[in-house]
PASEBA-1860 file (N, C-alpha, C; in nm, 3 decimals):
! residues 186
1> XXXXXXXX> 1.659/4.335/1.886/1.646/4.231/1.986/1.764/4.135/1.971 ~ 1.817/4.111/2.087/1.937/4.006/2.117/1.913/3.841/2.055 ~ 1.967/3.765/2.056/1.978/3.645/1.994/1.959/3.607/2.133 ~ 1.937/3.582/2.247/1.878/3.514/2.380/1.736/3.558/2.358 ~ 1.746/3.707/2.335/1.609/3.711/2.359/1.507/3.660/2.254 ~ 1.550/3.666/2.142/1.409/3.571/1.984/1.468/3.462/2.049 ~ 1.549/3.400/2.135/1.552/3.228/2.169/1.409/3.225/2.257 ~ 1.413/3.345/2.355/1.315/3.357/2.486/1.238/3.300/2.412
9> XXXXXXXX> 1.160/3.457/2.333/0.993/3.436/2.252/0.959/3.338/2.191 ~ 1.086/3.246/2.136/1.061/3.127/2.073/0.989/3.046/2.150 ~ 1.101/3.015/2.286/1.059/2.900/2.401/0.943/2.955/2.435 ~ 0.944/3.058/2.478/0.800/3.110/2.556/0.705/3.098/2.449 ~ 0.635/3.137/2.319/0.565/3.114/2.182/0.542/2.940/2.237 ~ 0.620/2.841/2.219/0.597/2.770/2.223/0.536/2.669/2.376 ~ 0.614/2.706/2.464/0.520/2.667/2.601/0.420/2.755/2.628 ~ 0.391/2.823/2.511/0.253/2.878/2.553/0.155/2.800/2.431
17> XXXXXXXX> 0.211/2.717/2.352/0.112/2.718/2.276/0.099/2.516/2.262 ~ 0.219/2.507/2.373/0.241/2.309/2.371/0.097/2.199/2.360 ~ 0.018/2.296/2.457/-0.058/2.198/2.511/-0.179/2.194/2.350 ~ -0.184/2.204/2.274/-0.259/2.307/2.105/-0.147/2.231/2.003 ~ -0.051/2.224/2.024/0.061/2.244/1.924/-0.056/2.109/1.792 ~ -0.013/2.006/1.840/-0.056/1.889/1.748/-0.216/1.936/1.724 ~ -0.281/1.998/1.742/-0.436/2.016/1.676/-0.426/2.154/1.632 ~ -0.325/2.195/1.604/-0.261/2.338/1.510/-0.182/2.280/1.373
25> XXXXXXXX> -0.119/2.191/1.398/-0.008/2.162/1.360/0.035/2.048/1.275 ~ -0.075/1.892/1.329/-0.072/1.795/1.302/-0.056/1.762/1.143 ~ -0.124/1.813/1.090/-0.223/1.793/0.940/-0.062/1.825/0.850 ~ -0.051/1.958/0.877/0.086/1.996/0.806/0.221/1.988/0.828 ~ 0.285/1.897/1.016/0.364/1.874/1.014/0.413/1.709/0.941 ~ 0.283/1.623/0.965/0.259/1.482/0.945/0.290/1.514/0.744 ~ 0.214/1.591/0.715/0.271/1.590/0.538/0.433/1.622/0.507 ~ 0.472/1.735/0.636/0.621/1.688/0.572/0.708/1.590/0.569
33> XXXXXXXX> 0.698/1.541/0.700/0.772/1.394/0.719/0.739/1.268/0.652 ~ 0.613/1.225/0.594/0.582/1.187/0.477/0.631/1.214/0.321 ~ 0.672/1.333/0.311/0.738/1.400/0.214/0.865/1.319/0.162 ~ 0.937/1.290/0.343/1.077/1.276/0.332/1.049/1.096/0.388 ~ 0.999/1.059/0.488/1.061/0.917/0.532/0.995/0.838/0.417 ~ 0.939/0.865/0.283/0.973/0.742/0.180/1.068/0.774/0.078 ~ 1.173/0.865/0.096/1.252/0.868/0.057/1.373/0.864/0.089 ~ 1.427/0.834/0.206/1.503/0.795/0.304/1.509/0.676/0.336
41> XXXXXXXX> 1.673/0.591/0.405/1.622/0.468/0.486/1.708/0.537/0.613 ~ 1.607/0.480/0.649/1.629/0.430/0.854/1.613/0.270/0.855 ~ 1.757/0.242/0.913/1.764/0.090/0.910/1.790/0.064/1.093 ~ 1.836/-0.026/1.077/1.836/-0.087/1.228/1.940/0.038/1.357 ~ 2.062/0.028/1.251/2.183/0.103/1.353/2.171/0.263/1.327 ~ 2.063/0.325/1.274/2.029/0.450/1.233/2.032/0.510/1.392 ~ 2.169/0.643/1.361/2.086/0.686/1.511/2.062/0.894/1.439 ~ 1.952/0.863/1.488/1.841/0.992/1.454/1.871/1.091/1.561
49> XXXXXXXX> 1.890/1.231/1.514/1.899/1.335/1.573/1.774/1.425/1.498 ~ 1.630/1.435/1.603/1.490/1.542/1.567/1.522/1.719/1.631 ~ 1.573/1.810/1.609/1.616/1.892/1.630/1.523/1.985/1.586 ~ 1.477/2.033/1.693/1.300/2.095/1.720/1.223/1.988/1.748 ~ 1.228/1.940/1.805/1.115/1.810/1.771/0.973/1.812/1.798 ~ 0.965/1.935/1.865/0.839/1.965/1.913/0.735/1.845/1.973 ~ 0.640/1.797/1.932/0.578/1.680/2.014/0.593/1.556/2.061 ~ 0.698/1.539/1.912/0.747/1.441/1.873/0.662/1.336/1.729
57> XXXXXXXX> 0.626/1.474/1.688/0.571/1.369/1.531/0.667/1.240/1.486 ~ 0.783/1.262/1.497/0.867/1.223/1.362/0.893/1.037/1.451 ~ 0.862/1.046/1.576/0.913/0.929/1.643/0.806/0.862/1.557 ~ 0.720/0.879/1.560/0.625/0.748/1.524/0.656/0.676/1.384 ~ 0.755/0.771/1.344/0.810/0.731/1.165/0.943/0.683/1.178 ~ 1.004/0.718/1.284/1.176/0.602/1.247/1.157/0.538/1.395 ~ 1.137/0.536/1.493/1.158/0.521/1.646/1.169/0.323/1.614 ~ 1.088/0.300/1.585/1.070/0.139/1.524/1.176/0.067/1.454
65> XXXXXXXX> 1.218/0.162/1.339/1.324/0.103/1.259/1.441/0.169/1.324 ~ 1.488/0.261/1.411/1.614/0.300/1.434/1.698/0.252/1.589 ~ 1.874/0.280/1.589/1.875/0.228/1.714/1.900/0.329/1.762 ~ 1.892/0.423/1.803/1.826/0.583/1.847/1.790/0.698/1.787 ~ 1.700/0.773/1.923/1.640/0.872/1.856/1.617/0.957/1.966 ~ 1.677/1.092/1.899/1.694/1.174/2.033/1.634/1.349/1.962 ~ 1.517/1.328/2.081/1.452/1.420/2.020/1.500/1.582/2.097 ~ 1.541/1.682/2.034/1.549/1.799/2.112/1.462/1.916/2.083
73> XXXXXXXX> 1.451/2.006/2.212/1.362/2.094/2.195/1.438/2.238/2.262 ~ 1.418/2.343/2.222/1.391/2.458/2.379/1.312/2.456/2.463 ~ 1.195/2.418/2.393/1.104/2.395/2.494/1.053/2.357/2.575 ~ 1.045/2.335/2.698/1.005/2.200/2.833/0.914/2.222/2.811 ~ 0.826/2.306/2.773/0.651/2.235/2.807/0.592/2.151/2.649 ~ 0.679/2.177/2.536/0.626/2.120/2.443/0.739/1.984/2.458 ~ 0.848/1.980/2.540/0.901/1.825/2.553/0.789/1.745/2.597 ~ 0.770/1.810/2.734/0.666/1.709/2.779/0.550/1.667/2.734
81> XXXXXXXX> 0.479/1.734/2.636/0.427/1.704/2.528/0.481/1.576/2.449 ~ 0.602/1.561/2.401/0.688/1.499/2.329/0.680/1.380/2.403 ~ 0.738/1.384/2.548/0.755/1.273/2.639/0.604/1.130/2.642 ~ 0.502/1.224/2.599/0.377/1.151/2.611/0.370/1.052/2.489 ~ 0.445/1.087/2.378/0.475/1.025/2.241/0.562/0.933/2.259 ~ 0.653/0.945/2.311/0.774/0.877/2.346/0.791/0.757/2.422 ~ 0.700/0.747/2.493/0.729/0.623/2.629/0.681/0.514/2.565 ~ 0.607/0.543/2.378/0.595/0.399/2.328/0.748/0.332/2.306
89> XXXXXXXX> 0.830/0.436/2.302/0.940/0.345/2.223/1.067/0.369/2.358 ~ 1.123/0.239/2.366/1.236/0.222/2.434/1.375/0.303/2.401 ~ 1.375/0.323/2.252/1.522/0.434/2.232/1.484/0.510/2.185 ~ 1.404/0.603/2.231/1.388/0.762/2.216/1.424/0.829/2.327 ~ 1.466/0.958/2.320/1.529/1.030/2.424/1.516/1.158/2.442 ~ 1.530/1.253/2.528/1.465/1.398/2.507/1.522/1.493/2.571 ~ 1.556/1.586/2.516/1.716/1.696/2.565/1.645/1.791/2.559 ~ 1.636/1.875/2.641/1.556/2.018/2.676/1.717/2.096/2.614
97> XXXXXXXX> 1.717/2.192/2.440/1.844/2.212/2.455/1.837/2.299/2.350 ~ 1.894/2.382/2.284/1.902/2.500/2.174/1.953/2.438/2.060 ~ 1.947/2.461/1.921/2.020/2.448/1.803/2.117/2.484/1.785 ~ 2.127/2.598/1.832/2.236/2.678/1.779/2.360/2.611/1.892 ~ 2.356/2.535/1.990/2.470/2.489/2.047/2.421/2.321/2.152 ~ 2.418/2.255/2.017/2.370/2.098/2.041/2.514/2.083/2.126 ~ 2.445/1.979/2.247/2.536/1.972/2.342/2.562/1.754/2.308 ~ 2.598/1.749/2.246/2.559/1.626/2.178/2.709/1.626/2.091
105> XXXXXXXX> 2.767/1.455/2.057/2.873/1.416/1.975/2.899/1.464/1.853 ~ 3.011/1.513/1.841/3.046/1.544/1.648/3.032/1.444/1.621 ~ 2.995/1.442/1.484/2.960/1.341/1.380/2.957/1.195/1.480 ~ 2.837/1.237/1.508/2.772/1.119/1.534/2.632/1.046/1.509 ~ 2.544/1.124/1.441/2.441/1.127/1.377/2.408/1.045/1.219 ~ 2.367/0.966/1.214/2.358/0.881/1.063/2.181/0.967/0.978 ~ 2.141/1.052/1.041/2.016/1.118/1.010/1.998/1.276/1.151 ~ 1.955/1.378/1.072/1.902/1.489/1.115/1.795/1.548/1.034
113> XXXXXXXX> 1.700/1.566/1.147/1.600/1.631/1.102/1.571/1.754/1.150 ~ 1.633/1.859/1.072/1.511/1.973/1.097/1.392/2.054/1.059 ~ 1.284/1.991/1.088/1.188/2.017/1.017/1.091/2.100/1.109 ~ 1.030/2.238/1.031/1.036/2.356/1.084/1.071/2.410/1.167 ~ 1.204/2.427/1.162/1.312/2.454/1.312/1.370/2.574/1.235 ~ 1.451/2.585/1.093/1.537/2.694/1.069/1.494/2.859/1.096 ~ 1.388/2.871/1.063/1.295/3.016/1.049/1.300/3.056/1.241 ~ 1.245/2.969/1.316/1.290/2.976/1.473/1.420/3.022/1.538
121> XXXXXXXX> 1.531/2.992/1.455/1.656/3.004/1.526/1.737/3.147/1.482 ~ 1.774/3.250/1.562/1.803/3.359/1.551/1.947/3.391/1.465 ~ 1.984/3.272/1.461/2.144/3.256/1.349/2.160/3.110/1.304 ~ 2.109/3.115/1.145/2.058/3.023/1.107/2.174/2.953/1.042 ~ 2.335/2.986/1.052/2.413/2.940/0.988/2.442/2.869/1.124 ~ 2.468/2.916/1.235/2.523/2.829/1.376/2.438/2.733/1.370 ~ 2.279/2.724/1.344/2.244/2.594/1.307/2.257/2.479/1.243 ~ 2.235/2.567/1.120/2.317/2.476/0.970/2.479/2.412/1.012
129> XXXXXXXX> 2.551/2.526/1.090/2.677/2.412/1.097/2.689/2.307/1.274 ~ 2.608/2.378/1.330/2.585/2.263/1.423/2.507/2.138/1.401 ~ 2.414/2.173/1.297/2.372/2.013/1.255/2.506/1.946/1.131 ~ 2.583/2.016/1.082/2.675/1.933/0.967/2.749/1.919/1.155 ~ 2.771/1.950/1.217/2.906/1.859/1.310/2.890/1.807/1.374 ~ 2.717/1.727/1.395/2.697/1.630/1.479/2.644/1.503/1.421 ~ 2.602/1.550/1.228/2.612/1.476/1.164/2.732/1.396/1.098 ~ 2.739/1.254/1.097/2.849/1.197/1.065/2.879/1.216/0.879
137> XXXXXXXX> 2.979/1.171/0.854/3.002/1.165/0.717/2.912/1.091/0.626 ~ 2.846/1.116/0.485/2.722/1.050/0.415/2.655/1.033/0.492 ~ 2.585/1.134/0.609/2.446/1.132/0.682/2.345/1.177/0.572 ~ 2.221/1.157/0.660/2.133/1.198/0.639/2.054/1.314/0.653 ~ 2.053/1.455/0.593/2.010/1.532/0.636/1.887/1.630/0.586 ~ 1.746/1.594/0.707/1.662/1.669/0.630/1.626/1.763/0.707 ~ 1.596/1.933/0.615/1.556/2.038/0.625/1.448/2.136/0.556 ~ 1.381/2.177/0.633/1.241/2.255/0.565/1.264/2.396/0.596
145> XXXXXXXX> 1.214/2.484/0.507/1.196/2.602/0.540/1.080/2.638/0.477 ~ 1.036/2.747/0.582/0.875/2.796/0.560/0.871/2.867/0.426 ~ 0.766/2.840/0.348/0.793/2.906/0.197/0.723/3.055/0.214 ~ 0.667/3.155/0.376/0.634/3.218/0.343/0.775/3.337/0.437 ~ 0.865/3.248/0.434/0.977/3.321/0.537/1.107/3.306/0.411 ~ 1.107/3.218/0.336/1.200/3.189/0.220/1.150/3.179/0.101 ~ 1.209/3.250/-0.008/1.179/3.227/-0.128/1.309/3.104/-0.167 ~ 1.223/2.999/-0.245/1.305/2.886/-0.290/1.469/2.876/-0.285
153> XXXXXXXX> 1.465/3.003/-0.416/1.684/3.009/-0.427/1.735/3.046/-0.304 ~ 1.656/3.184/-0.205/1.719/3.165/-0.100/1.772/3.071/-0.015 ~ 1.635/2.960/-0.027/1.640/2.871/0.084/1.751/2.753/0.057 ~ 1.771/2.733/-0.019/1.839/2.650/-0.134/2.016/2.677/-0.147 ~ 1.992/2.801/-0.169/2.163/2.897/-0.133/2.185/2.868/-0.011 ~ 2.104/2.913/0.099/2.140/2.924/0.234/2.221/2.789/0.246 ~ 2.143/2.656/0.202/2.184/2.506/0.233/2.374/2.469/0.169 ~ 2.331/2.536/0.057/2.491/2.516/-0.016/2.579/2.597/0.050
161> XXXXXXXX> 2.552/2.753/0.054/2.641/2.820/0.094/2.686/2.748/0.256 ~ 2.593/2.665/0.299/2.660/2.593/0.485/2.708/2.471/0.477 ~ 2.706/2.489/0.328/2.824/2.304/0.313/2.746/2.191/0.284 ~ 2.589/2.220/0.237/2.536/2.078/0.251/2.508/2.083/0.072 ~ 2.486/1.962/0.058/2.479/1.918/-0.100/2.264/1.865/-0.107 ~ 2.207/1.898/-0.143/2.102/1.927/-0.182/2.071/1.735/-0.284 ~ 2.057/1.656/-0.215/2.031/1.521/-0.273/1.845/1.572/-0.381 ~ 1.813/1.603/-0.279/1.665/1.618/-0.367/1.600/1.725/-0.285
169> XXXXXXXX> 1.518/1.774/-0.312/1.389/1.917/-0.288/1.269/1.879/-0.322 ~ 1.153/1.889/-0.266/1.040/1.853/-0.228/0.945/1.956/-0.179 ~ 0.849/2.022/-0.250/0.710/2.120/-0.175/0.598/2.110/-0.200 ~ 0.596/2.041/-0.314/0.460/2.032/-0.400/0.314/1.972/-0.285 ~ 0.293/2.086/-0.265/0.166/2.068/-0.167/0.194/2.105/-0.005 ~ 0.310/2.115/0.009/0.342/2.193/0.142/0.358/2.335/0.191 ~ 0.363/2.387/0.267/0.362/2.495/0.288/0.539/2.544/0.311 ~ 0.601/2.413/0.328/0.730/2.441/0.287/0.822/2.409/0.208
177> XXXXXXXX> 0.960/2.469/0.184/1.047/2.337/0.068/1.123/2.219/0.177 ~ 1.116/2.157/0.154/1.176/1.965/0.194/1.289/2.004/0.132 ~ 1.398/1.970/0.208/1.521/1.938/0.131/1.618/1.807/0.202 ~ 1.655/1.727/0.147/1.722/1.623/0.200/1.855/1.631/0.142 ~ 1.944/1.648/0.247/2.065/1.666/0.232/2.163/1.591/0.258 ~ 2.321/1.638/0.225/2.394/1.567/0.269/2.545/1.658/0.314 ~ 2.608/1.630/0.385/2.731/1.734/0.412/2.804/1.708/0.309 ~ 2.867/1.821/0.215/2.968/1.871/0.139/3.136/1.857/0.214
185> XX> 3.220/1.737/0.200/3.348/1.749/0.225/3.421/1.776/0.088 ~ 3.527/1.861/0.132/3.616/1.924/0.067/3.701/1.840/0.023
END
């Protein structure tokens, strides 16, 4: 199968499953981002890139403290999902748009999140380096992978071998590894 087409089944998987997603989902996406936003700051001029964002869990955890937040999806029916989360906060924003080719500023990002997005995307290095080039220099970068799609060193290699430096790792009680990163300059 083509790399459009696992994009299809993705989008389609997921606007078939939008309107469910958060009472599937809630319990164990809400523990990862907990995992990571007390170990992180999001300050005032933070601008946040949610890449998958799916409902939009993660707004309710920086949207307050940041001065944007731009949530992306493939999906239009789980955006609009997202959109229903969103209209609390004045700088959140929502890009119907792929990973693998963020249509969005180089290094312009002070935080990225992808949290359960990597295992979804059919070339997981065009991800990994499309989030290091829209992240700015000493960003913020956090990433999960499913622990039943990655074994640890894999998941861990994958991050180094795409240039990112591994600040800390986090699973204990998740179903995935947490990793908070940072881009590797040469």
């Amino acid at each position: 199968m083509g790399e459009w087409n696992k994009k299809r089944v993705i989008m389609q998987r997921y606007d078939l499953t939008a309107s469910i997603y958060d009472m599937r989902y809630l319990e164990e996406q809400t523990a990862k981002i907990k995992a990571v936003i007390e170990s992180i700051n999001i300050a005032e001029e933070s601008l946040v890139l949610d890449l998958g964002c799916g409902t939009g869990l993660l707004f309710d955890y920086v949207a307050e403290k940041a001065k944007i937040v731009v949530g992306l999806d493939i999906s239009g029916k789980i955006l609009f999902q997202a959109e229903e989360r969103a209209r609390k906060f004045l700088n959140v924003h929502l890009l119907k748009a792929d990973a693998e080719n963020i249509p969005l500023k180089e290094a312009f990002f002070s935080h990225v999140f992808a949290i359960t997005l990597i295992q979804n995307t059919p070339n997981l290095f065009e991800t990994l380096n499309e989030i290091k080039r829209v992240a700015k220099k000493n960003s913020t970068i956090v990433i999960t992978g499913l622990k039943r799609k990655f074994q640890k060193e894999t998941f861990e290699r994958m991050l180094l071998d795409a240039g990112l430096h591994i600040a800390t790792s986090n699973s204990e009680g998740l179903k995935c590894y947490v990793a908070i990163c940072t881009k590797i300059f040469h």
